[in-house]
DSSP file (Angstrom, degrees, kcal/mol; ACC not computed):
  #  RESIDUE AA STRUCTURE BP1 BP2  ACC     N-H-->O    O-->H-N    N-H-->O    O-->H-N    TCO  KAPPA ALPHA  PHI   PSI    X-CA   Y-CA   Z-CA
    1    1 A X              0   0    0      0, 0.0     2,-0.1     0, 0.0     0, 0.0   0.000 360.0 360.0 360.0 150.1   23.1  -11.2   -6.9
    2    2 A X        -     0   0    0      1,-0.1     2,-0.2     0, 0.0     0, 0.0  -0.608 360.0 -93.5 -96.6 172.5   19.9   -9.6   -7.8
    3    3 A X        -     0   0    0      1,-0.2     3,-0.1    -2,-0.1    -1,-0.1  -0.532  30.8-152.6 -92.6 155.4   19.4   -6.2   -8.5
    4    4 A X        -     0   0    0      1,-0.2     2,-0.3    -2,-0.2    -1,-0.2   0.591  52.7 -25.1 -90.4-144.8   18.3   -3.2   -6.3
    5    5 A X        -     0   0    0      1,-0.2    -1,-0.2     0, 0.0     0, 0.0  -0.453  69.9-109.9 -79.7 139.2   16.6    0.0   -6.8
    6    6 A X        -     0   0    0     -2,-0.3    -1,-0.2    -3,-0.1     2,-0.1  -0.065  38.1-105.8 -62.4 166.2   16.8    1.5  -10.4
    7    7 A X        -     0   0    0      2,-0.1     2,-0.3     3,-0.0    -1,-0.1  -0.351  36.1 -95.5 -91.5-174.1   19.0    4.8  -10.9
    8    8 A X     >  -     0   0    0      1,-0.2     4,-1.1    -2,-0.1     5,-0.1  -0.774  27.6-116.9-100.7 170.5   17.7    8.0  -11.4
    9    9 A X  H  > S+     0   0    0     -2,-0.3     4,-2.7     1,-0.2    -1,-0.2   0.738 118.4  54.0 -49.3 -57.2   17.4    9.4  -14.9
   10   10 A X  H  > S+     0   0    0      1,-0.2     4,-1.7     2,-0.2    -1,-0.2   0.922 112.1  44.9 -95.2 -49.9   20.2   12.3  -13.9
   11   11 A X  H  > S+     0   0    0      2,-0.2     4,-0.9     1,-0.2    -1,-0.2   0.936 109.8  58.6 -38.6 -72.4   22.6    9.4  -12.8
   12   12 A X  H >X S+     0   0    0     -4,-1.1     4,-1.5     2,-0.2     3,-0.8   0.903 107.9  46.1  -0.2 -82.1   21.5    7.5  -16.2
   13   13 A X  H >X S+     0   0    0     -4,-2.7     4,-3.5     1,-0.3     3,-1.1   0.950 106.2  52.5 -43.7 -65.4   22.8   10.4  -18.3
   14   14 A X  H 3X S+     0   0    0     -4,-1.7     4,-1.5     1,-0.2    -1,-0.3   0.585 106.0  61.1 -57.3 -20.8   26.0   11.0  -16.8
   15   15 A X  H <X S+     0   0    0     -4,-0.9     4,-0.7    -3,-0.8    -1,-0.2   0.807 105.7  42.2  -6.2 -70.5   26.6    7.4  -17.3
   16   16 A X  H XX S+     0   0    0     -4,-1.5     3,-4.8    -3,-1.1     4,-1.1   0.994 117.8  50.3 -77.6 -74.8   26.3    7.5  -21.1
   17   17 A X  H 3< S+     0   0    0     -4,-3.5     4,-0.4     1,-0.3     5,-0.2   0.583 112.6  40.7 -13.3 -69.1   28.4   10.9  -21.3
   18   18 A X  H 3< S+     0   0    0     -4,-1.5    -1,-0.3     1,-0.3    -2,-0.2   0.758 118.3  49.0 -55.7 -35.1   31.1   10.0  -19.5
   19   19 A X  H X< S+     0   0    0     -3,-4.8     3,-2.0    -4,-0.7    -1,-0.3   0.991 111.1  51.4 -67.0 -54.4   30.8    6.5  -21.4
   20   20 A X  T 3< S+     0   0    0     -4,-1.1    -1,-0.2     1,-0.3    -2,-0.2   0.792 106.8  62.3 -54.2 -22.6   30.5    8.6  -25.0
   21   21 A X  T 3  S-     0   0    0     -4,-0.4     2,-1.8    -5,-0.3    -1,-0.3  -0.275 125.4 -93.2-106.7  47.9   34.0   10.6  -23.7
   22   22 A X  S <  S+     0   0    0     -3,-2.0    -1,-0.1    -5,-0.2    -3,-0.1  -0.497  74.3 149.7 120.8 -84.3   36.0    7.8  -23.7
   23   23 A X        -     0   0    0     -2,-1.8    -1,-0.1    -5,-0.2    -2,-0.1   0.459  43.6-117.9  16.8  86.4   35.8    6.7  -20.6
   24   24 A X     >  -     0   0    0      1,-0.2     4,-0.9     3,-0.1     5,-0.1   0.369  23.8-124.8 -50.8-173.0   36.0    2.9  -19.2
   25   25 A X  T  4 S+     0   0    0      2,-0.1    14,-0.2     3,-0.1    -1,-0.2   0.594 111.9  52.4-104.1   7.3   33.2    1.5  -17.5
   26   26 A X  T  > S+     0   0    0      2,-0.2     4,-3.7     3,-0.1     5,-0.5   0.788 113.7  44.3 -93.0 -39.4   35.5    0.5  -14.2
   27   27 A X  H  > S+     0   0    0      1,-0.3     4,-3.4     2,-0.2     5,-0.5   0.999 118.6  44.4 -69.6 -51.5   36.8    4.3  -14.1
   28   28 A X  H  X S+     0   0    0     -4,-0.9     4,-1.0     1,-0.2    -1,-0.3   0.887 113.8  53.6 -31.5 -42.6   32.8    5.4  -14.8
   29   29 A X  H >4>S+     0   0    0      1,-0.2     3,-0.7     2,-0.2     5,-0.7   0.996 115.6  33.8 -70.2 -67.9   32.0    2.8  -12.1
   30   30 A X  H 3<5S+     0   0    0     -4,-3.7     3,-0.4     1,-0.2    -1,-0.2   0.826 115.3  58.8 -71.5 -12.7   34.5    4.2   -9.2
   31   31 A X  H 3<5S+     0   0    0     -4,-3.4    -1,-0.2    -5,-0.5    -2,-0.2   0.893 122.2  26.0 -78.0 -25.2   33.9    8.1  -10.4
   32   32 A X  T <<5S-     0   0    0     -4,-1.0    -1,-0.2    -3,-0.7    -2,-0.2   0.300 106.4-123.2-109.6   9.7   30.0    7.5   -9.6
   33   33 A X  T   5 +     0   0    0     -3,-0.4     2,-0.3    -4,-0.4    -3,-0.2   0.624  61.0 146.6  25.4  41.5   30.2    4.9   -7.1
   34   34 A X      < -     0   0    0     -5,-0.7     5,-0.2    -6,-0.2    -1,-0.2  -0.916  64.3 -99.0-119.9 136.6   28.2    2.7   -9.0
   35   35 A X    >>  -     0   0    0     -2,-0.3     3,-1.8     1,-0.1     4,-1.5   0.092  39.1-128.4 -45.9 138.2   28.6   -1.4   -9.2
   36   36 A X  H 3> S+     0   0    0      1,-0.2     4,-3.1     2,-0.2    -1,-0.1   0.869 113.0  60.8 -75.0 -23.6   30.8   -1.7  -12.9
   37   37 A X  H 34 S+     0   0    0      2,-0.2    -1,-0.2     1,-0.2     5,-0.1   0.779 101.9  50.1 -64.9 -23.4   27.9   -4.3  -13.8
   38   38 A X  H <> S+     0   0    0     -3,-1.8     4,-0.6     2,-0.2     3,-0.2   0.708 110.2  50.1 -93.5 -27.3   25.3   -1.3  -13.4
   39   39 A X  H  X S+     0   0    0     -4,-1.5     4,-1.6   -14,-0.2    -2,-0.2   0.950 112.1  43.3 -70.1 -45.8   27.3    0.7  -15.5
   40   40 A X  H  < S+     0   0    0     -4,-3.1     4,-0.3     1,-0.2    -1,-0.2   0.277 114.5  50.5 -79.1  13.9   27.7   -1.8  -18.4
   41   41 A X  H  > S+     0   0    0     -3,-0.2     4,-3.2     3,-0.1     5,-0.3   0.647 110.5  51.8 -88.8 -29.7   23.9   -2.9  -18.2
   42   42 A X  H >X S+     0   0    0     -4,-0.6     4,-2.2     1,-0.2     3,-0.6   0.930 115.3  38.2 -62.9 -78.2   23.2    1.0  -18.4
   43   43 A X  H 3X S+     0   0    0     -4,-1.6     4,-0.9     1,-0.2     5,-0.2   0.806 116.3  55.7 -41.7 -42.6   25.7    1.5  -21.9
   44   44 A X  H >4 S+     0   0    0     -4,-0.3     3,-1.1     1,-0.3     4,-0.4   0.956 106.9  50.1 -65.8 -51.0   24.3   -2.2  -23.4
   45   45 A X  H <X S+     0   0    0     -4,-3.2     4,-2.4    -3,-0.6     3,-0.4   0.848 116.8  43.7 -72.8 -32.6   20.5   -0.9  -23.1
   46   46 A X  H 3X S+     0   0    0     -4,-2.2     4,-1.8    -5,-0.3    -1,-0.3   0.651 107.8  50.8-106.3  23.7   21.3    2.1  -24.8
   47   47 A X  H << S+     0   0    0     -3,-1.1    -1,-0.3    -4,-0.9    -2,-0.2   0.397 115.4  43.7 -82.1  -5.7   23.1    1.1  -27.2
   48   48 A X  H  4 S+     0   0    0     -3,-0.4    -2,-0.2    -4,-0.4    -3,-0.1   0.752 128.8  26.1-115.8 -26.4   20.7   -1.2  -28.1
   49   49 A X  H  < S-     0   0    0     -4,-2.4    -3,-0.2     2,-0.4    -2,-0.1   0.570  88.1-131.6-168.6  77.3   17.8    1.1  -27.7
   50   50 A X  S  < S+     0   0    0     -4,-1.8     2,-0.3     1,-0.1    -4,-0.2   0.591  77.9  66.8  86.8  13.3   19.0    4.2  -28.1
   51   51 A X        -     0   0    0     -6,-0.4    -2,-0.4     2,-0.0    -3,-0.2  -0.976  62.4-142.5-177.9 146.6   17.3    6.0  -24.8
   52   52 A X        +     0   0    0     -2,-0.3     2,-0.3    -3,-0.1   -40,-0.1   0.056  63.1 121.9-107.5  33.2   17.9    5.6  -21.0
   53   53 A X  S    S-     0   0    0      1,-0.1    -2,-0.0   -41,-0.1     0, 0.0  -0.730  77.7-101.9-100.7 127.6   14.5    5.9  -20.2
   54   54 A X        -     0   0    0     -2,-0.3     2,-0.3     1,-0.0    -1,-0.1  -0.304  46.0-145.8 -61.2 136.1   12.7    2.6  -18.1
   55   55 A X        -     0   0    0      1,-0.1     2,-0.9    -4,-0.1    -1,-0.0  -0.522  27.7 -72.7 -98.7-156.9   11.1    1.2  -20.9
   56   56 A X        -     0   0    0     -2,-0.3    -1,-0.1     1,-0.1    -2,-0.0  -0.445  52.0-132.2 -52.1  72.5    7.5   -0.5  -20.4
   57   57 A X        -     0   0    0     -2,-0.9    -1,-0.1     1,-0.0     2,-0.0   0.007  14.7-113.0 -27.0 154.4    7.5   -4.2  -18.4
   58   58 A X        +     0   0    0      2,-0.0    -1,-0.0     3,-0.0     0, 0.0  -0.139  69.2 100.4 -62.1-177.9    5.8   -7.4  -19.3
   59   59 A X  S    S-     0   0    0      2,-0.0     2,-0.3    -2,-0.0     0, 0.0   0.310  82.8 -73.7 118.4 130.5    3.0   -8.3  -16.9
   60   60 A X        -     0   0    0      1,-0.1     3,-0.1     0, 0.0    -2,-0.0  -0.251  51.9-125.3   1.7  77.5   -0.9   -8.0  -16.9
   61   61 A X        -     0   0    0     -2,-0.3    -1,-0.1     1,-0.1     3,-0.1   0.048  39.5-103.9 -45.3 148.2   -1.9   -4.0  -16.3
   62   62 A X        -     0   0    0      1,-0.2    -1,-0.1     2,-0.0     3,-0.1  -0.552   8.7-135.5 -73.3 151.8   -4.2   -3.8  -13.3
   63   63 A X  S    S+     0   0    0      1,-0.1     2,-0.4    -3,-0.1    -1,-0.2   0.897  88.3  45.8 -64.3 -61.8   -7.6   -3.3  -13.3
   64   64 A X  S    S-     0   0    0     -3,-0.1    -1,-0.1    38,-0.1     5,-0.0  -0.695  72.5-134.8 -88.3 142.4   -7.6   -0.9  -10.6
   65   65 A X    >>  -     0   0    0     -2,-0.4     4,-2.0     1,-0.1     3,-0.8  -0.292  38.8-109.3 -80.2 171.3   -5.5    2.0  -10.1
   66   66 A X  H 3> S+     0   0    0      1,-0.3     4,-2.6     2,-0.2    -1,-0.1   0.673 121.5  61.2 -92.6 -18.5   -4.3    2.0   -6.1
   67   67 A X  H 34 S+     0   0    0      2,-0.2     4,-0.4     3,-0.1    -1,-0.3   0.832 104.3  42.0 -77.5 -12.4   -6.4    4.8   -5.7
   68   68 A X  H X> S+     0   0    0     -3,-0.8     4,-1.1     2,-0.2     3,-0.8   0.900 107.6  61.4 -58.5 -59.8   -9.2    2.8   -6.6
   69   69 A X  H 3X S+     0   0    0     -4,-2.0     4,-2.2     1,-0.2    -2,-0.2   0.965 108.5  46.4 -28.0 -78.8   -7.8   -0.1   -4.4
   70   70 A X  H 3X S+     0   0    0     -4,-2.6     4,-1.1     2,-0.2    -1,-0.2   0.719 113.6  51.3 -56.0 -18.7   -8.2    2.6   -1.4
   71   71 A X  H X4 S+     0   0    0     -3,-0.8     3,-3.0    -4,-0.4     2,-0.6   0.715 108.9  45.6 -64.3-104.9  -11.8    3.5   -2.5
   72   72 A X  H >X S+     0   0    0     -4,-1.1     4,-2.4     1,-0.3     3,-0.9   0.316 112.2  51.9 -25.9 -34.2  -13.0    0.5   -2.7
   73   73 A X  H 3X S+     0   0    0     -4,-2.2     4,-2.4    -2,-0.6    -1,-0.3   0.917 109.7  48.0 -63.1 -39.9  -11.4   -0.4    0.8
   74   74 A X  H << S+     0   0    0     -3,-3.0    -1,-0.3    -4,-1.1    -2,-0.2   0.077 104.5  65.0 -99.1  21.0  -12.9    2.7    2.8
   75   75 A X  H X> S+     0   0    0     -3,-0.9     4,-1.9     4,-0.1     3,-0.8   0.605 106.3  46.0 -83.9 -67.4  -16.4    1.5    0.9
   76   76 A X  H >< S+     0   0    0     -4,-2.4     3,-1.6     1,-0.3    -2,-0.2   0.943 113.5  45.3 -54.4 -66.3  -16.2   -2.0    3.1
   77   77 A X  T 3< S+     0   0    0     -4,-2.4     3,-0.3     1,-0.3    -1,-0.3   0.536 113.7  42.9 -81.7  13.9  -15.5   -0.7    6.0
   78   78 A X  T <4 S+     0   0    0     -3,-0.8    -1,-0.3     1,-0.2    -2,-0.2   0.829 131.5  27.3 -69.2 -39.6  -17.7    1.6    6.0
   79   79 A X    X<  +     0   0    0     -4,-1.9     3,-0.6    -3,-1.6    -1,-0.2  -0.843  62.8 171.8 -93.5  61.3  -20.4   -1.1    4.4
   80   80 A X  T 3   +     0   0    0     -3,-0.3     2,-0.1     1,-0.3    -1,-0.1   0.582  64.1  56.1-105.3  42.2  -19.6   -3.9    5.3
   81   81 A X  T 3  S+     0   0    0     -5,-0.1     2,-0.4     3,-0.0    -1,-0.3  -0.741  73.8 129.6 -86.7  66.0  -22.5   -5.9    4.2
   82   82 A X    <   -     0   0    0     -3,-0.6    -3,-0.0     1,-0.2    -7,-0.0  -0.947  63.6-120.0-102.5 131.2  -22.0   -4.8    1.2
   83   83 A X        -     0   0    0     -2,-0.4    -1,-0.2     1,-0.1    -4,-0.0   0.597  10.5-129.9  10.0 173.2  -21.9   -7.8   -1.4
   84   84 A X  S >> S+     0   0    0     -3,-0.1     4,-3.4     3,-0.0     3,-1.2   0.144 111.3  53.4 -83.4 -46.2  -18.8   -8.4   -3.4
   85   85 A X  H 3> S+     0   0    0      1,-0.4     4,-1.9     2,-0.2     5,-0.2   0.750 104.9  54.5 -64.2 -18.2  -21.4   -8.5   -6.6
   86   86 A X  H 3> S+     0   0    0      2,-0.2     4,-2.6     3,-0.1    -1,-0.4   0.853 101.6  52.4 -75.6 -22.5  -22.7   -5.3   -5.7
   87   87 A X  H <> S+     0   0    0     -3,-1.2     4,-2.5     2,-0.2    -2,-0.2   0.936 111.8  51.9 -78.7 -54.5  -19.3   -3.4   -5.6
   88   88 A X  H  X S+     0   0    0     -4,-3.4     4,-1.6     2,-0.2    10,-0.2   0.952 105.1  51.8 -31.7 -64.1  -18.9   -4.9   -9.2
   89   89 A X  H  X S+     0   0    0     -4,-1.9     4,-1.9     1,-0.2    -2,-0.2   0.988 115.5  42.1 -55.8 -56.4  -22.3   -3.6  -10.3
   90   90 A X  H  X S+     0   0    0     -4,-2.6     4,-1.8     2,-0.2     3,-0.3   0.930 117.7  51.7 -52.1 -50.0  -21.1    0.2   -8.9
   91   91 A X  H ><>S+     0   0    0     -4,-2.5     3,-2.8     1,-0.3     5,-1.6   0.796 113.3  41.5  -7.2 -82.6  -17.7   -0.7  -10.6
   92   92 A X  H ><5S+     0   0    0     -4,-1.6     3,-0.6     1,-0.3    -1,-0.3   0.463 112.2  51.6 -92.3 -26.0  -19.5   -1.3  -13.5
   93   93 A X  H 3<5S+     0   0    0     -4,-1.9    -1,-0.3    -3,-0.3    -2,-0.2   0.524 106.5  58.3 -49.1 -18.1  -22.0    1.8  -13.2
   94   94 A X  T <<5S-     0   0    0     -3,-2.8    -2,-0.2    -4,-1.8    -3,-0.1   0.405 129.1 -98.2-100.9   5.4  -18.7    4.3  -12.8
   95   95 A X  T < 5S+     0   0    0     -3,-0.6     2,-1.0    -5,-0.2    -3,-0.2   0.287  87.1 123.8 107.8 -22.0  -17.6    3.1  -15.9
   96   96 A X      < -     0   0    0     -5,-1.6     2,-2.3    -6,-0.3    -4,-0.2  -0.717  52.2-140.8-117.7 111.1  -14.8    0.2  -14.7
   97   97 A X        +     0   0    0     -2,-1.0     2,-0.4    -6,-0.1    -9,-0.1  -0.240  35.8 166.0 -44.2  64.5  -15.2   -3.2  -15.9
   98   98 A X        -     0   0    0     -2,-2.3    -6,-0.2   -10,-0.2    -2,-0.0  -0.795  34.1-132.4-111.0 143.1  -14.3   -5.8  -12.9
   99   99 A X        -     0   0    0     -2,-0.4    -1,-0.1     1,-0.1     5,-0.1   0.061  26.5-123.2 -49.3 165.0  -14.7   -9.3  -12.1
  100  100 A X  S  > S+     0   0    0      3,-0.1     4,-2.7     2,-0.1    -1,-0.1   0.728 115.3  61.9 -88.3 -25.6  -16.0  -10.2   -8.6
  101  101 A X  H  > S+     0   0    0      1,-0.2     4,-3.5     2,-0.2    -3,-0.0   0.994 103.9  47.5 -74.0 -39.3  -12.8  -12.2   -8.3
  102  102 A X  H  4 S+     0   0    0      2,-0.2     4,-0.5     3,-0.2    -1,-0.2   0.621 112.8  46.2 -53.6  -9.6  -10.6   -8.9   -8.7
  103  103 A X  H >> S+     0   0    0      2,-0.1     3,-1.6     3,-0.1     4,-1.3   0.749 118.0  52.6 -98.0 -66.9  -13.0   -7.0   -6.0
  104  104 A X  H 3X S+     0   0    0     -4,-2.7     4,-1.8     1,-0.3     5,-0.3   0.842 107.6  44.6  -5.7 -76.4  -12.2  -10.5   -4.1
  105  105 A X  H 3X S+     0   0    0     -4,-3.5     4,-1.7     1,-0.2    -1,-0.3   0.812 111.2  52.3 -73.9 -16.0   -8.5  -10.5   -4.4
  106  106 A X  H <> S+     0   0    0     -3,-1.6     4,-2.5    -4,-0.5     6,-0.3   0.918 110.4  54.0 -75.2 -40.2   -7.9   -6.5   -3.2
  107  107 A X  H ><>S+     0   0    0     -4,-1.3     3,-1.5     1,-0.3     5,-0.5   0.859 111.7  37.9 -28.6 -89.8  -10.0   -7.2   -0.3
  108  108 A X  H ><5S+     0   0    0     -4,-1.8     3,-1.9     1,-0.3    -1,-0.3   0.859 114.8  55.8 -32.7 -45.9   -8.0  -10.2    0.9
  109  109 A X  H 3<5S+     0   0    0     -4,-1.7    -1,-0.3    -5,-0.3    -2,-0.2   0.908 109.2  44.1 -73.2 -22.3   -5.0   -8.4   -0.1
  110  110 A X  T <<5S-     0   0    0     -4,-2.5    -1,-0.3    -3,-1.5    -2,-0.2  -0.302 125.3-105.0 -67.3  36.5   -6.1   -5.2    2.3
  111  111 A X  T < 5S+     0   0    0     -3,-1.9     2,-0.6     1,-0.1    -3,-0.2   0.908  77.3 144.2  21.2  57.0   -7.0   -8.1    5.0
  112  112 A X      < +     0   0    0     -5,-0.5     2,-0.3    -6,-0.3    -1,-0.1  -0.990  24.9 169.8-114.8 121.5  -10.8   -7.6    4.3
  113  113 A X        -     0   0    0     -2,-0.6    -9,-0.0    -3,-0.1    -6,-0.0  -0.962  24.4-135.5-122.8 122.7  -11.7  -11.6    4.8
  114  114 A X        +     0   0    0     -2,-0.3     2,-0.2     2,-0.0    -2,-0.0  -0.221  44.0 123.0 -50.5 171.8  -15.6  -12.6    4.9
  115  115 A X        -     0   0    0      2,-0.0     2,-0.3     0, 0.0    -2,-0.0  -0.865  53.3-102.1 172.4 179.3  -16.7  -14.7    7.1
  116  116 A X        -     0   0    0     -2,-0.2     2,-0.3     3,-0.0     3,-0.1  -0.981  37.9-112.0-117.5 174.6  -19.3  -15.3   10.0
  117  117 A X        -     0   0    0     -2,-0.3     3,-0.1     1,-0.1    -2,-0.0  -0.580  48.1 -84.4 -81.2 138.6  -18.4  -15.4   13.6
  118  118 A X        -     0   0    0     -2,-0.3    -1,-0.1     1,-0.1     3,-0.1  -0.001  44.1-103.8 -30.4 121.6  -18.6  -18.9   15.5
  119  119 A X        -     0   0    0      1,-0.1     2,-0.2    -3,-0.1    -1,-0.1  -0.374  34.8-128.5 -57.3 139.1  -21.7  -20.2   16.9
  120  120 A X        -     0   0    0     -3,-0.1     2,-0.3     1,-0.1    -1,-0.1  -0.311  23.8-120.9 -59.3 143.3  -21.9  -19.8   20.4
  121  121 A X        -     0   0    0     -2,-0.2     2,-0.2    -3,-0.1    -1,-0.1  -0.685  23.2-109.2 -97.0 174.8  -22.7  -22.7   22.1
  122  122 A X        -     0   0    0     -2,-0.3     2,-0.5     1,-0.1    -3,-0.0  -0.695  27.5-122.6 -97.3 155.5  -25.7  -23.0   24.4
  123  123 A X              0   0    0     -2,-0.2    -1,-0.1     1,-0.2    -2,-0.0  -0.471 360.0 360.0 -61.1  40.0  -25.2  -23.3   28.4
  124  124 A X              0   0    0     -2,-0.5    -1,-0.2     0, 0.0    -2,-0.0   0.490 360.0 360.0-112.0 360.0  -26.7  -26.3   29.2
């Protein structure tokens, strides 16, 4: 089964203690009501390295922070003929380097889609 939301740092701690005074990792498990599998991932990572602290993921840092994300969102609809290649060039005047596909893909991911609206047809 996969795993849920991480513990907190205070949780974390008491973990290790209890683990350093002795303690098995079933009795840790039922004194903290925590799964015995979440306690022995918790003792393996620090024993291996040294700290409970989340360390860093793999994965591709964003280009925009999510506050950026919201600028840039309340910019369209405020504009929206605004450009995607002009929001780059202000990007790229305020100092943050982006592609036009990365102003592309928050759009789309806020449902901002271009487009134009259907021709009408005539009434004859």
């Amino acid at each position: 089964m996969g795993k849920s939301k991480e513990l907190s740092m205070d949780q974390k701690k008491r973990i290790i203690d209890l683990n350093k005074s002795g303690k098995s990792l079933e009795a840790i498990s039922k004194q903290l009501h925590v799964p015995r599998a979440t306690v022995q991932t918790i003792v393996c990572e620090y024993k291996v390295h040294g700290t409970v602290l989340s360390l860093p993921r793999s994965g591709r840092k964003r280009k925009l922070s999510l506050a950026a994300d919201r600028k840039l969102v309340r910019r369209v609809k405020s504009q929206p003929r605004t450009t995607k290649t002009q929001i780059c060039q202000e990007l790229e005047a305020a100092g943050r380097q982006v592609s036009v596909s990365t102003v592309k893909h928050v759009l789309h991911f806020h449902g901002l889609r271009g487009g134009r609206a259907r021709r009408k047809k005539s009434g004859n």
